[in-house]
TORPA-4810 file (N, C-alpha, C, O; in nm, 3 decimals):
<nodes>
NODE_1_28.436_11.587_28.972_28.437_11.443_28.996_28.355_11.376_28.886_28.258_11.442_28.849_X
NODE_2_28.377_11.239_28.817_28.363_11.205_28.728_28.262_11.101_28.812_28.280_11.046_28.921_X
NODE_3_28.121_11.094_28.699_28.026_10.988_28.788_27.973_10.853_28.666_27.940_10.860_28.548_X
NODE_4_27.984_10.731_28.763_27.933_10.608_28.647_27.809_10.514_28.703_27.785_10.472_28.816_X
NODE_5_27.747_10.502_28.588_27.601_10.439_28.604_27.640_10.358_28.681_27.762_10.349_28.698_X
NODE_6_27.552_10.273_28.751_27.531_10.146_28.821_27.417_10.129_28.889_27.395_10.166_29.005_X
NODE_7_27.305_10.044_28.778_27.207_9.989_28.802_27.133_9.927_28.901_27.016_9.951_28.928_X
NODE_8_27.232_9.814_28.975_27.184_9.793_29.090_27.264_9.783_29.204_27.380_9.760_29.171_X
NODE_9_27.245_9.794_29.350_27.313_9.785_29.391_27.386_9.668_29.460_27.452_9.689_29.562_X
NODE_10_27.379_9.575_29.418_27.441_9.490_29.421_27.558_9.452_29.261_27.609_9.346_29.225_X
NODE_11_27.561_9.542_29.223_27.638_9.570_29.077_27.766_9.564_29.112_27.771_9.639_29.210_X
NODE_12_27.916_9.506_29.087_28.095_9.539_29.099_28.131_9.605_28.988_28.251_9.615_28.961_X
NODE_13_28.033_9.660_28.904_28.141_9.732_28.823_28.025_9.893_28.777_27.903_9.881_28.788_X
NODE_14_28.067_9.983_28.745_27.984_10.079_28.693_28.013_10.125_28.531_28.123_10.089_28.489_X
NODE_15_27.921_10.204_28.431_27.926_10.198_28.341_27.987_10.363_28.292_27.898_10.445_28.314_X
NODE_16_28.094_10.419_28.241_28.089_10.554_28.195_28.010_10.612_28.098_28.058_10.627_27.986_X
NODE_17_27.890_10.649_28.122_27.748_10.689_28.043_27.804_10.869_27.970_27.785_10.905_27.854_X
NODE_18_27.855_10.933_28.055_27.852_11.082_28.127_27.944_11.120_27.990_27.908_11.178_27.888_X
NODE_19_28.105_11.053_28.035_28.194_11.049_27.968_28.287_10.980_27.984_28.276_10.904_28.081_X
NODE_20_28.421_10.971_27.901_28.531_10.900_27.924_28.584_10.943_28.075_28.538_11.040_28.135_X
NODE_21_28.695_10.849_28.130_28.705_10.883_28.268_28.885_10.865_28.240_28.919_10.767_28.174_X
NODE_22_28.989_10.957_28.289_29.085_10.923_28.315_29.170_10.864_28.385_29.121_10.881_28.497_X
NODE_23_29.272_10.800_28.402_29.357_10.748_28.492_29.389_10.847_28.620_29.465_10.941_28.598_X
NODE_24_29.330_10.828_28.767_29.367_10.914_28.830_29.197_10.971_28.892_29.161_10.982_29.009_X
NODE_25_29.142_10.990_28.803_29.032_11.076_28.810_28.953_11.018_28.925_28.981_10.898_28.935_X
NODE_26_28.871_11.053_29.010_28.766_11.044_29.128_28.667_11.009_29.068_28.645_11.046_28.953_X
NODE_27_28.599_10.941_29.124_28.471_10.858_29.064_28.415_10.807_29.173_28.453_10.746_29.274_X
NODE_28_28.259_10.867_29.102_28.142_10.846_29.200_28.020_10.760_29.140_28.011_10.743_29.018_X
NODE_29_27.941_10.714_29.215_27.826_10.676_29.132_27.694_10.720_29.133_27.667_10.790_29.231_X
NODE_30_27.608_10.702_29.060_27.463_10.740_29.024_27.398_10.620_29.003_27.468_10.520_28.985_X
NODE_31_27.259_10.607_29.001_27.186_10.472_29.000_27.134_10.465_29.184_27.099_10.540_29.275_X
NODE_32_27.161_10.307_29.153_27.116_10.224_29.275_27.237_10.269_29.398_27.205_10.291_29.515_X
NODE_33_27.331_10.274_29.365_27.455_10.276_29.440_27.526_10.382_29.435_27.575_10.404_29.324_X
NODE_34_27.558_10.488_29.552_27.566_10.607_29.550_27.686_10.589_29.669_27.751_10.692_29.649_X
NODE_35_27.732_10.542_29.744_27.861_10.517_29.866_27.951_10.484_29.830_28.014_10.442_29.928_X
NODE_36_28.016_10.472_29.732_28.133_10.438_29.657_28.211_10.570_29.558_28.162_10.627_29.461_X
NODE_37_28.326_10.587_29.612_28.395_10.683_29.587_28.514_10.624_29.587_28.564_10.582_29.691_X
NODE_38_28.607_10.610_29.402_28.747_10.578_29.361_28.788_10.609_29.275_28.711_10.665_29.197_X
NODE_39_28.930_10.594_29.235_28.976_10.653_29.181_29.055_10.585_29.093_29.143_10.502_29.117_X
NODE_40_28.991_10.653_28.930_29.040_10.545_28.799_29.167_10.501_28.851_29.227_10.555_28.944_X
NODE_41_29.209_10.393_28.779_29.310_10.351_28.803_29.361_10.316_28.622_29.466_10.255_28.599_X
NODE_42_29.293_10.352_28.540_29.332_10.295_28.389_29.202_10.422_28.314_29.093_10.465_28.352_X
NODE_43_29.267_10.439_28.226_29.166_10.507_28.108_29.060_10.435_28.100_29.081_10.321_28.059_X
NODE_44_28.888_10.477_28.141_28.791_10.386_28.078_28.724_10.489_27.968_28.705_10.609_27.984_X
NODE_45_28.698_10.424_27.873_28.674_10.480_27.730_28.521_10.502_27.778_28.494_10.462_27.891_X
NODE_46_28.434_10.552_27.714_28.273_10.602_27.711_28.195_10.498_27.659_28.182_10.453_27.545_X
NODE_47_28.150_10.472_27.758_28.043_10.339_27.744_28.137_10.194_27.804_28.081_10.084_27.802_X
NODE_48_28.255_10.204_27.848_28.339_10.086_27.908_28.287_10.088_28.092_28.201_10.148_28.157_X
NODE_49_28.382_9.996_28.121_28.321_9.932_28.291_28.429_9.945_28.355_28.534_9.887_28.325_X
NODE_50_28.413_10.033_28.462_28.490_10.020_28.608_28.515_9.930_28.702_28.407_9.872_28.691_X
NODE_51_28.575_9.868_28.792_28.520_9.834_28.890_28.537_9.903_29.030_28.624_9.968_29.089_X
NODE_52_28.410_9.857_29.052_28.376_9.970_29.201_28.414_9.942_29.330_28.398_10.009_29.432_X
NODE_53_28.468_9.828_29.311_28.564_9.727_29.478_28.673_9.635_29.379_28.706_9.655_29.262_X
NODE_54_28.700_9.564_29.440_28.829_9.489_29.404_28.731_9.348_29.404_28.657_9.302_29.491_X
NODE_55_28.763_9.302_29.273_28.688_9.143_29.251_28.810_9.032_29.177_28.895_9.069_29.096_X
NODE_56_28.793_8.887_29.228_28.895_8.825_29.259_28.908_8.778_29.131_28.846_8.844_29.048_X
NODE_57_28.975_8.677_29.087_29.005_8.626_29.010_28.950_8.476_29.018_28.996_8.375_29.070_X
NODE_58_28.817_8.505_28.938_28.707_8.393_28.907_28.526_8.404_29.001_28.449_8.315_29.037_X
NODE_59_28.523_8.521_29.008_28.452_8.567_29.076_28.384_8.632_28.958_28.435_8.689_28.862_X
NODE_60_28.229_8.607_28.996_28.153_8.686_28.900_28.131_8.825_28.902_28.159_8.894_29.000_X
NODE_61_28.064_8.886_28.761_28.102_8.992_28.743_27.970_9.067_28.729_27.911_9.030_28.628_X
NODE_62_27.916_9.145_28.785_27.767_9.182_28.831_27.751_9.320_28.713_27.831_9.414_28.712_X
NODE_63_27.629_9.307_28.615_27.651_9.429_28.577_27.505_9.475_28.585_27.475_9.422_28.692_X
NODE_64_27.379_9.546_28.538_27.252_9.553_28.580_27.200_9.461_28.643_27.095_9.420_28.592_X
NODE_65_27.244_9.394_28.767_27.214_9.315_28.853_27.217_9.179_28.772_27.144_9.094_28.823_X
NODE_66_27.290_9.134_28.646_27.313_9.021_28.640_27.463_8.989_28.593_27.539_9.078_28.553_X
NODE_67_27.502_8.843_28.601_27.644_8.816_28.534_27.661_8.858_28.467_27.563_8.921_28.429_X
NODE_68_27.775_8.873_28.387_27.829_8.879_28.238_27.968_8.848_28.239_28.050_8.896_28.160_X
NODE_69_27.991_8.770_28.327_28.118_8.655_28.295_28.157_8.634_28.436_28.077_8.652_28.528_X
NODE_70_28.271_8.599_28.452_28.405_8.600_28.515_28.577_8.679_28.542_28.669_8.680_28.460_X
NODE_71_28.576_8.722_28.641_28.704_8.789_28.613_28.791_8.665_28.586_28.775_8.562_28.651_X
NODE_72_28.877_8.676_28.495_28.997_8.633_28.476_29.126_8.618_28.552_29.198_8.519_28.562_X
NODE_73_29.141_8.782_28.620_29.284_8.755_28.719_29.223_8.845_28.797_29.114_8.890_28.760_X
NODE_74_29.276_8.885_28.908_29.236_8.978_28.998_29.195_9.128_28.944_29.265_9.153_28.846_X
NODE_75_29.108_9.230_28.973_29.071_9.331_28.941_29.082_9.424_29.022_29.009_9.384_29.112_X
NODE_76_29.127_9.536_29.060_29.112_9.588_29.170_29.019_9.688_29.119_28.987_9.696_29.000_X
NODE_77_28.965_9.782_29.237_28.904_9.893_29.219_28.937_10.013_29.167_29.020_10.086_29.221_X
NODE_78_28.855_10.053_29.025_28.958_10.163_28.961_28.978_10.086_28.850_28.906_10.152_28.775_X
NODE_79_29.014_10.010_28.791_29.047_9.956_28.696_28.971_9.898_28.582_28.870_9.836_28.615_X
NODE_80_28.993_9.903_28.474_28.921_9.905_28.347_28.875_9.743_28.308_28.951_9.663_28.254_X
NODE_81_28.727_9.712_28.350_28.676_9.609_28.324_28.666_9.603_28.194_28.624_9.705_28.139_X
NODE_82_28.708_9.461_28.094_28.680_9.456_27.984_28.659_9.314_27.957_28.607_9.234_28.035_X
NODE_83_28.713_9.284_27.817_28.751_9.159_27.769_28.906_9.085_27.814_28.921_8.963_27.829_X
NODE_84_28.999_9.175_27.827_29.088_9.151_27.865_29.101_9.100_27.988_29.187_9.013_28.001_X
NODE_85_29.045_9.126_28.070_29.037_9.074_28.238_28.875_8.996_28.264_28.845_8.948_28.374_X
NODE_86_28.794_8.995_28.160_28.684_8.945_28.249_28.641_8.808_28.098_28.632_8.853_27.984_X
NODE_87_28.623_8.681_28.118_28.549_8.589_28.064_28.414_8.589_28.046_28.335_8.551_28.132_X
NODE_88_28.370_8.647_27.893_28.209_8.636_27.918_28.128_8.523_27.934_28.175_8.411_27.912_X
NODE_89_27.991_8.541_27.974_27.952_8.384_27.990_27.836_8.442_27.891_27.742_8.367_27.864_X
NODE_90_27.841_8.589_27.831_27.723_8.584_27.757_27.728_8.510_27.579_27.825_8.546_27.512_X
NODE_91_27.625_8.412_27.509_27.635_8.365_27.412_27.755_8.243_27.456_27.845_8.235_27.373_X
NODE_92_27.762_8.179_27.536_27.834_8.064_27.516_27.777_7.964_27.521_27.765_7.914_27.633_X
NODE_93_27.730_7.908_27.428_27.682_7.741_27.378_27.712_7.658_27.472_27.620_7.596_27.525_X
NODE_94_27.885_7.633_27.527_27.920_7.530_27.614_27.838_7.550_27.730_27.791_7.451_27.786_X
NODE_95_27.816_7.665_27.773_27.803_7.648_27.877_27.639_7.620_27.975_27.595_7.624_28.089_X
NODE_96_27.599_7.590_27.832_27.419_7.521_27.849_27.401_7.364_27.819_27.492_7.314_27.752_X
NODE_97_27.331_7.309_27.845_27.304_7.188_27.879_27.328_7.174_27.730_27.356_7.281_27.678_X
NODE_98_27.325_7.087_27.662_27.284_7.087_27.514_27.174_6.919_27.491_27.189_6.808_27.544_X
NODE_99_27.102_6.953_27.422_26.987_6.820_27.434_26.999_6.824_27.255_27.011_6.927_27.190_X
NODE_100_26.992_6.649_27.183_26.974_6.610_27.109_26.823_6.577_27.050_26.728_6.530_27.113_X
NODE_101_26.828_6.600_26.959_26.693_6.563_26.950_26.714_6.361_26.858_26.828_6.377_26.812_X
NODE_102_26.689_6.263_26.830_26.687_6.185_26.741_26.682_6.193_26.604_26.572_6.245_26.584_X
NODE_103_26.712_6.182_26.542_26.722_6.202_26.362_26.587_6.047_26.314_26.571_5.944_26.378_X
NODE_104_26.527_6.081_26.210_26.349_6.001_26.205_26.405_5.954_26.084_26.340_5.882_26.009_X
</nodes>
């Protein structure tokens, strides 16, 4: 059985630290969160993100107990969290207040 990090437990996705994980393959976790047992549903490459339940489409995306975006369309469990399905919110300018300063 193939096992992926996950920091806290309040985390939806886990990390493949160990190794790559195949389509199909059983997956468990280590970390904070240890009751979750599924099964890839997509190739996750080594060092890519699982998710460990099914997260909706626009629902945040929990990774060492903080955001790092938005899913995009629905995700189910098993399936290969990336760029492709998830909106980051990390480094986005828009999405901070922005304050002017006056020009002297």
């Amino acid at each position: 059985m193939k096992k992926v990090f996950v920091v806290y437990a309040t985390d939806n996705v886990g990390t493949a630290v160990l190794e790559s994980i195949n389509a199909g393959d059983h997956v468990t976790c280590n970390g904070e969160r240890r009751d979750i047992e599924i099964v890839a549903q997509d190739d996750i490459a080594y060092g890519h993100k699982i998710a460990l339940m099914d997260i909706a489409a626009g629902d945040t995306v929990l990774k060492y107990g903080l955001s790092i975006g938005s899913a995009l369309c629905d995700i189910k469990a098993g399936e290969h969290v990336h760029a492709h399905n998830v909106e980051s919110n990390r480094g986005r300018g828009d999405l901070t207040e922005r304050k002017t300063v006056a020009a002297e």
